[in-house]
N, C-alpha and C positions, 0 to 999 in steps of 0.2 A: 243159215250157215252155223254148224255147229263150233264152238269157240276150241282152239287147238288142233282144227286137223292138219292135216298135209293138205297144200293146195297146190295145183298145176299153174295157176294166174294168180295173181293179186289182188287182195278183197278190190269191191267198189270203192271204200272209203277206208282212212286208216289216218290214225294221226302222226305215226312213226314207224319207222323200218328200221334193222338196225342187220347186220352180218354176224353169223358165227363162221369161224374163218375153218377150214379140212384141219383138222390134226394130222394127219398124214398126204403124201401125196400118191395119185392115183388115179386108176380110172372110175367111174361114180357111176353107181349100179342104183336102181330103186328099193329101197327095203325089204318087197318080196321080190327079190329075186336069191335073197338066204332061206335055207330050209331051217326055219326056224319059226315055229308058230307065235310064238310070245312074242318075237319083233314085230312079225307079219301082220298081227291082229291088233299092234297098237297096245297090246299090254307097256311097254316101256315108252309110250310115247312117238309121236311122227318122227321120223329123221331119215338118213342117208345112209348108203353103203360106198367105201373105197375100197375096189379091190386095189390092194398095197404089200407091193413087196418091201416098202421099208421098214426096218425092224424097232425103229423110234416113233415111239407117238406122240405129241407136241401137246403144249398147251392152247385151246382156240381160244382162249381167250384170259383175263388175269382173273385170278380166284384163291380158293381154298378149296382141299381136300377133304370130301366127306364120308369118302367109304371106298374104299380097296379089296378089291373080293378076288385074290389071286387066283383061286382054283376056278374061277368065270376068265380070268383073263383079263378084268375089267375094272373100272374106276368112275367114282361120282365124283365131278366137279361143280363149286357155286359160282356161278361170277358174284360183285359187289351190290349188281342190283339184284341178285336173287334167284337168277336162272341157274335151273338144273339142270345137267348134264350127263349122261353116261359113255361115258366110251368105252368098246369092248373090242380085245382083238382075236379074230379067230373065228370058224364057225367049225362045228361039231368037236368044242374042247372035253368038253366035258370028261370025258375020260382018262384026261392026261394030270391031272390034278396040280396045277397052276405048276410045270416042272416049265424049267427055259422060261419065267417068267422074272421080270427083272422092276421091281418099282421103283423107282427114285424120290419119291413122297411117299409121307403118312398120313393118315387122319389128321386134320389141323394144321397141316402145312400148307400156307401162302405161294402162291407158286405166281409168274408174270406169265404174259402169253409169249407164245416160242419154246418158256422151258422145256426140257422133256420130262414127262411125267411117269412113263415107265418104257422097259423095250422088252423086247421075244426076240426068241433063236428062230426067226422065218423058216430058214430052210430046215431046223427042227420036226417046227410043226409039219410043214409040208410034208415030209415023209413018215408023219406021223398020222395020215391022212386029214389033218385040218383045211381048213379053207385060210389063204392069208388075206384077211378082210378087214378091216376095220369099221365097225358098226358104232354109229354115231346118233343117238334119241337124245328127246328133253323131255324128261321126267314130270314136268310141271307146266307143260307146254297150255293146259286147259285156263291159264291167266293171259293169252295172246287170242288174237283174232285170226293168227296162221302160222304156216311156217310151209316156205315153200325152197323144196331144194334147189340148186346151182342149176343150170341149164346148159355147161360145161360139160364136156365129154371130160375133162381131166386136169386134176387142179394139182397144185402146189402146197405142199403142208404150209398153214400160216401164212401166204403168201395171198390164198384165193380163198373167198368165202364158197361153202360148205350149203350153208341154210340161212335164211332168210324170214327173217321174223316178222309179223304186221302186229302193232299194237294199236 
């Protein structure tokens, strides 16, 4: 088994599991099913798709602020043990160049889980032909032995874990 992938079951052996909880609430799509080759192929790491009409996206977990890339839509978060995160909202943004985009953190800001860490004008994008989705990777997934997503048709932002990690 190769270390960090997406898995469907749970390794054989593991010494700990832990939850990363939905940023958003929604209903939870597999990774490719965004057209988007860079998530699809695992460039940013295994994770989840919500499709999510809500226009807040929460913190999954307590951390700090590593990188804000408004014109992606998107944001790296650490937690205190050192997982990396990406969240990103939107799929085919690219073109709108981070407009209706809203951060509520900087780089270096401390943030709890629940905060919100930024929002969009959903129904913006939508008629700007975006997808309202929130795309959720771990950057740094290749120090775990998995990560397997929810098995939920549809979770609760902060409420329901998201992905599921084997260390």
């Amino acid at each position: 088994m190769k270390k960090g992938q997406l898995l469907s079951i749970p390794p054989d052996t593991f010494k700990k599991s832990f939850h990363i909880a939905s940023p958003v609430s929604g209903q939870i799509q597999p990774l490719n099913s965004i057209n988007n080759t860079l998530y699809t192929r695992g460039y940013f790491g295994p994770g989840a798709v919500i499709g999510a009409p809500s226009s807040s996206i929460k913190a999954p977990f307590s951390g700090v602020c590593t990188r804000v890339t408004p014109l992606d839509y998107a944001i790296e978060i650490k937690s205190s043990v050192g997982l990396k995160c990406l969240i990103k909202y939107g799929e085919n943004t690219q073109h709108l160049h981070g407009a209706q985009f809203n951060c509520h953190v900087k780089r270096g800001s401390t943030f709890q889980a629940g905060a919100v860490l930024f929002t969009v004008n959903t129904g913006w994008l939508k008629q700007q032909g975006a997808g309202n989705v929130c795309i959720v990777t771990l950057l740094n997934a290749d120090a775990l032995l998995g990560v397997m997503p929810t098995t939920r048709k549809y979770v609760d932002a902060v409420e329901d874990p998201l992905l599921t990690l084997f260390v």
